[in-house]
C-alpha positions as CSV (number, residue, x, y, z in Angstrom):
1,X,-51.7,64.7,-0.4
2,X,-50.5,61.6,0.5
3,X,-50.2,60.8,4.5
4,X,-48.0,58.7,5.8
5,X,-48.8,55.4,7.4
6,X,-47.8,55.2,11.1
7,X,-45.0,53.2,12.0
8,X,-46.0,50.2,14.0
9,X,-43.5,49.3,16.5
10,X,-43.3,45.3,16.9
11,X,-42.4,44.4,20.6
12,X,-40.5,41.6,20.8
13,X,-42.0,39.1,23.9
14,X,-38.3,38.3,26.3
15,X,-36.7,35.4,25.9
16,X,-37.7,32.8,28.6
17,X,-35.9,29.7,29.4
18,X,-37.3,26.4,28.6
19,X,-39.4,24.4,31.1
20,X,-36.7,21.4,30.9
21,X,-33.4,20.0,29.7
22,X,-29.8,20.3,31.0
23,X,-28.3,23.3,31.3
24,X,-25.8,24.0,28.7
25,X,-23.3,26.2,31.0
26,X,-23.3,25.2,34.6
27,X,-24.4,28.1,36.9
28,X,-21.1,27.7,38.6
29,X,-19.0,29.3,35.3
30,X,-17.4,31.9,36.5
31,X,-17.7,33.8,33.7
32,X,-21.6,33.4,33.3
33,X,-21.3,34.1,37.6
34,X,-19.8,37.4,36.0
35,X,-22.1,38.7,33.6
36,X,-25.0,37.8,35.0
37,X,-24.3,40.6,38.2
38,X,-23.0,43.1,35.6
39,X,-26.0,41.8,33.5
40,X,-28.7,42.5,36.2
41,X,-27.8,45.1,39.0
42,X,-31.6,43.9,41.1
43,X,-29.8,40.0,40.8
44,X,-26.4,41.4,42.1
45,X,-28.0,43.2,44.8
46,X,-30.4,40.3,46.2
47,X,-27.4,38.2,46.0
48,X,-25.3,40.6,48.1
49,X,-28.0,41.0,50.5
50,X,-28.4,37.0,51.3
51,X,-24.2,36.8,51.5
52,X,-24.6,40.2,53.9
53,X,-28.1,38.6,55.9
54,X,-29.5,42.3,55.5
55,X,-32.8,43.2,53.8
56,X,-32.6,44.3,50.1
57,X,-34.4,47.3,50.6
58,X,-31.3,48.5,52.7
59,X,-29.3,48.6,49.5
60,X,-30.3,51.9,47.9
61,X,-26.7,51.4,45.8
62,X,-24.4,48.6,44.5
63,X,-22.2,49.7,41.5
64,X,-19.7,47.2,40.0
65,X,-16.3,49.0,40.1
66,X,-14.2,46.6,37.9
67,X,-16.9,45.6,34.7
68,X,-15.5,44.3,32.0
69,X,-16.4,44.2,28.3
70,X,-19.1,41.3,28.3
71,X,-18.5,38.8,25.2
72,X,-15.0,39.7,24.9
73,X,-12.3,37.6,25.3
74,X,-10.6,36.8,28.8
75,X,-7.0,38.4,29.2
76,X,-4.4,38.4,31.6
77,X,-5.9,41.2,33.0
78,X,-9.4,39.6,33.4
79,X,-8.6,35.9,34.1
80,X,-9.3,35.9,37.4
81,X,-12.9,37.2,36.8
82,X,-13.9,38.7,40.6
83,X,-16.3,41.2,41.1
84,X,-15.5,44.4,42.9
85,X,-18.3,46.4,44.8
86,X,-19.3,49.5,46.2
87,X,-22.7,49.1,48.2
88,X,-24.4,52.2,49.3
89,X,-21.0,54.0,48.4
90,X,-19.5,53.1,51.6
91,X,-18.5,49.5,51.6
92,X,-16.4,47.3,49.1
93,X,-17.5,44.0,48.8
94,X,-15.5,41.6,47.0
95,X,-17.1,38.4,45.1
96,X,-15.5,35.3,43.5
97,X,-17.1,31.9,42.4
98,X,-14.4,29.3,42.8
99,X,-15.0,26.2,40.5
100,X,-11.3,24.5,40.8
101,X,-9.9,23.8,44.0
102,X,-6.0,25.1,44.2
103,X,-5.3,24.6,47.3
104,X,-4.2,28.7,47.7
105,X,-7.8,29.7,48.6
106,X,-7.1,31.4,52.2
107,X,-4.1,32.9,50.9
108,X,-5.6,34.1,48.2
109,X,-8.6,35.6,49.9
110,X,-6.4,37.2,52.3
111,X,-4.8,39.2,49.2
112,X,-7.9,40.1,47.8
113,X,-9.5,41.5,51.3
114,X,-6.0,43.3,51.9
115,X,-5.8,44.7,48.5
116,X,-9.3,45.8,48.8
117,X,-8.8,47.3,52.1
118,X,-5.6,49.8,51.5
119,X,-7.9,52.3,49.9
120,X,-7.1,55.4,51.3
121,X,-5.7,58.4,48.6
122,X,-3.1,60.7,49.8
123,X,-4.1,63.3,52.4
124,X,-7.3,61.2,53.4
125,X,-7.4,59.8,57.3
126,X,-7.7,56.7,58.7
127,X,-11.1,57.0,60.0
128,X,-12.0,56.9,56.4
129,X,-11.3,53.7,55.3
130,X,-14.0,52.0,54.1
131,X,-15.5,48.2,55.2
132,X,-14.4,45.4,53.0
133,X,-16.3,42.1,52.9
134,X,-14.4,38.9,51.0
135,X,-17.1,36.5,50.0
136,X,-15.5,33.3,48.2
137,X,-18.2,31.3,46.6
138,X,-16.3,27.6,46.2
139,X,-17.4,24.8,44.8
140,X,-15.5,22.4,47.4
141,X,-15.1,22.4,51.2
142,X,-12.3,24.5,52.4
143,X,-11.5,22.7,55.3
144,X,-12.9,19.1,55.3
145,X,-12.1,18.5,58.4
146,X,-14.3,20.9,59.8
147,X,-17.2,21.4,57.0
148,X,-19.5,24.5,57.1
149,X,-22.1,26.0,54.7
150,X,-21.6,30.1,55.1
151,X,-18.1,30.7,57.6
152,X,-17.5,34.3,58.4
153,X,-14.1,35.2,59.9
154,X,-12.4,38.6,61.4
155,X,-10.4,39.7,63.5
156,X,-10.4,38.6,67.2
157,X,-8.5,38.9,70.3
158,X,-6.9,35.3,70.6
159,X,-7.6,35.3,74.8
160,X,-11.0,37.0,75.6
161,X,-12.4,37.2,71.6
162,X,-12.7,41.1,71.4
163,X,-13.2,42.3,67.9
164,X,-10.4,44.5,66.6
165,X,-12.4,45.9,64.1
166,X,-15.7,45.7,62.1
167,X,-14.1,46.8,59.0
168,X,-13.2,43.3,57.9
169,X,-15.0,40.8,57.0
170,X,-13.9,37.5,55.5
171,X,-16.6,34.9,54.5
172,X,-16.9,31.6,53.1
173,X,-19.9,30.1,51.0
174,X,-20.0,26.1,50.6
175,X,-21.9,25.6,47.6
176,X,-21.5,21.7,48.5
177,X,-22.9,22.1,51.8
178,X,-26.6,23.3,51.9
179,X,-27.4,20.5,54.3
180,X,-25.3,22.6,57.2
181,X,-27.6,25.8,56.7
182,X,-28.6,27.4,59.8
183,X,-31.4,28.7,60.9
184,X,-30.2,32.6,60.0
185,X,-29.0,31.2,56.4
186,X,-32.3,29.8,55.8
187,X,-34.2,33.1,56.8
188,X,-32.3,35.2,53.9
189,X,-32.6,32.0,51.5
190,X,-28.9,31.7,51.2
191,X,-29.3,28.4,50.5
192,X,-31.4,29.3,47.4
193,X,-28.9,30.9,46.1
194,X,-26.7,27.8,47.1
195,X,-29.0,26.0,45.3
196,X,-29.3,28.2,42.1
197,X,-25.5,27.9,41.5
198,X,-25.2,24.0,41.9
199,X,-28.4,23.2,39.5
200,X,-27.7,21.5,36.7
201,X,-31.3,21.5,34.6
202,X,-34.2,24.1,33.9
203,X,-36.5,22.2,35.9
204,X,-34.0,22.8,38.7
205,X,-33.6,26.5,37.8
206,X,-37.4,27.1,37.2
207,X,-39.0,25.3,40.4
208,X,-36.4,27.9,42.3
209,X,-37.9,31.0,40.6
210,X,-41.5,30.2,42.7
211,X,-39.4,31.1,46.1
212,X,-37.1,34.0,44.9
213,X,-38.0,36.9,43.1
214,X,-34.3,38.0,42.5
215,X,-33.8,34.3,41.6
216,X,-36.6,34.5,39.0
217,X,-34.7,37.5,37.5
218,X,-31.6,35.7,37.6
219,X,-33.1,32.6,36.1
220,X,-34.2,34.5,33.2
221,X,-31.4,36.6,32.8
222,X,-28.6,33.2,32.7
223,X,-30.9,32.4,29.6
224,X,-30.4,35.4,27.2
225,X,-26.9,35.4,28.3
226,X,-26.3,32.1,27.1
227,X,-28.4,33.0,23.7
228,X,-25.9,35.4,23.0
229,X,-23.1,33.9,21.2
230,X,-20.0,35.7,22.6
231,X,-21.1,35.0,25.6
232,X,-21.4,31.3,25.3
233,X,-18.4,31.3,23.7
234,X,-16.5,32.5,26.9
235,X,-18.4,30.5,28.9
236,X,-17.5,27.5,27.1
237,X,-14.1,29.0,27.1
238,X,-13.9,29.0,30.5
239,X,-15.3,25.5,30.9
240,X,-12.7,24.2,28.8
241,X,-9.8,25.7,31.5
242,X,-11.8,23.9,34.2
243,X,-11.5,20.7,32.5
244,X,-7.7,20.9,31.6
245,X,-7.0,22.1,35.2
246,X,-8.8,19.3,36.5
247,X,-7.1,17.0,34.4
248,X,-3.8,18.3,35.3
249,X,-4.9,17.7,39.0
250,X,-5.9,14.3,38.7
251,X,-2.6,13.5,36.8
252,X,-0.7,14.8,39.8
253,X,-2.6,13.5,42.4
254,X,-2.6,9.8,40.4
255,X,1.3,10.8,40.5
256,X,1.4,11.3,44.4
257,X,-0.8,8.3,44.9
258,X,2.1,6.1,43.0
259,X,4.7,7.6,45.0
260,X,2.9,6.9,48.1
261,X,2.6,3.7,47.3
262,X,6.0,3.1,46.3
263,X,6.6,5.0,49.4
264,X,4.8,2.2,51.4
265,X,6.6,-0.8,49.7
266,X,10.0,0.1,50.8
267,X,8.8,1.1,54.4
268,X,7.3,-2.4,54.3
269,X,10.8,-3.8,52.9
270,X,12.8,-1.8,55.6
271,X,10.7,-2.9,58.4
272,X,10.6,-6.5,56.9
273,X,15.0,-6.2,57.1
274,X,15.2,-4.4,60.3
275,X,13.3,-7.5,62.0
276,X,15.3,-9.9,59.9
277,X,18.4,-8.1,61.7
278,X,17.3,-8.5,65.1
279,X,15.7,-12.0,64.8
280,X,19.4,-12.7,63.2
281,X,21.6,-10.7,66.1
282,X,18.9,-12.2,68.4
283,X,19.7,-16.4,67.9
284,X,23.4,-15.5,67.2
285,X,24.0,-15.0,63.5
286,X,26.1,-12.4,62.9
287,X,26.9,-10.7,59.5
288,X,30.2,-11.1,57.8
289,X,31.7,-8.3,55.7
């Protein structure tokens, strides 16, 4: 009787990324920013714990609330690619990388934590609600004048500073900033992460995976995204909207710098026939009609 051979099952060795090279989607695409955290729940939860300055071993839970269908196309209804999270199911933390600057960034964030906030179903008190943290990763400075690599906001009393309530939370990661780290950012390697998000080659990418373990995993994880095709393709997707808003920035600001200048020239010509006026009133010339 004839006995059949035993199936030898071939294990495939994981895709690593290269040593070197530039990196074919920058780590700030939102939509790689996106499927890596629904990609890798340990990456999305070290990541969390730097933005929160807790341990990682004090998040036993974070579950992604609004994932999407990764490879698929990006609709109405998941162009704005944010990530919504429940931590230990009892907080809501809300996460957006920000490539573009449109100038709506504190209004927006103040939808987003609001929205996040008014949670409560029918019948449920007050004392229920749960915490909501905004985190805005941007790739510009929110308020030049005053720069700052991690800003957290709530809300105080204007006079003496009292907080109304721990429940809100508003923060603010510069990803152009790591050069204004304190001593506290430092400790929880926010500025890794910092760092991760604004490299733009492996060897960038790779000499961070020595100091991070969740970094490592993210490191690898970025890589067999980007080998999968859909993927790329809304990646690439998405770096072609950065472009054409860019361009559509530059083209107005080129416009406002024109009219400024414009501007300029006839406040030089009306100063220039105001003097004439009084030089002319002043040694006696008066104008005829």
């Amino acid at each position: 009787m004839n006995q059949s051979k035993p199936s030898i099952e071939i294990v495939k060795e994981p895709a690593l990324p290269p040593a070197s090279g530039a990196l074919a989607i920058p780590m700030t695409n939102d939509y790689l920013f996106r499927a890596l955290l629904q990609r890798n729940n340990e990456v999305l939860k070290g990541l969390i714990s730097a933005l929160l300055h807790i341990s990682p071993t004090d998040i036993s839970s974070a579950v992604i609330l609004n994932p999407i269908e990764l490879g698929s196309s990006v609709d109405q209804k998941t162009f704005i690619l944010d990530i919504k999270v429940s931590m230990n199911n009892a907080t809501v933390i809300h996460l957006e990388m920000q490539v573009v600057n449109e100038h709506n960034w504190v209004e927006r964030s103040l939808s987003y934590l609001c929205r996040n906030f008014d949670q409560l179903k029918a019948g449920s008190n007050y004392q229920e609600v749960r915490p909501v943290f905004q985190v805005g990763l941007l790739n510009f400075t929110l308020f030049p004048h005053q720069p700052e690599f991690y800003a957290t906001y709530q809300f105080l009393n204007v006079k003496n500073h009292t907080l109304y309530s721990d429940k809100l939370c508003l923060s603010v990661l510069d990803l152009t900033r790591t050069d204004l780290a304190t001593k506290e950012d430092k400790q929880y390697q926010l500025d890794y992460w910092a760092t991760l998000f604004k490299s733009t080659t492996w060897e960038e990418l790779m000499e961070l995976t020595q100091k991070n373990k969740y970094i490592g995993e993210a490191v690898e994880t970025v890589y067999q995204l980007t080998q999968e095709e859909k993927i790329r393709m809304q990646c690439e997707a998405r770096e072609d909207y950065y472009r054409t808003q860019l361009g559509w920035q530059n083209m107005l600001q080129e416009r406002d710098d024109l009219l400024e200048e414009k501007d300029s020239i006839i406040r030089k010509q009306q100063t220039a026939y105001e003097n004439l006026l009084a030089w002319a009133k002043e040694h006696g010339y008066e104008s005829k009609s």
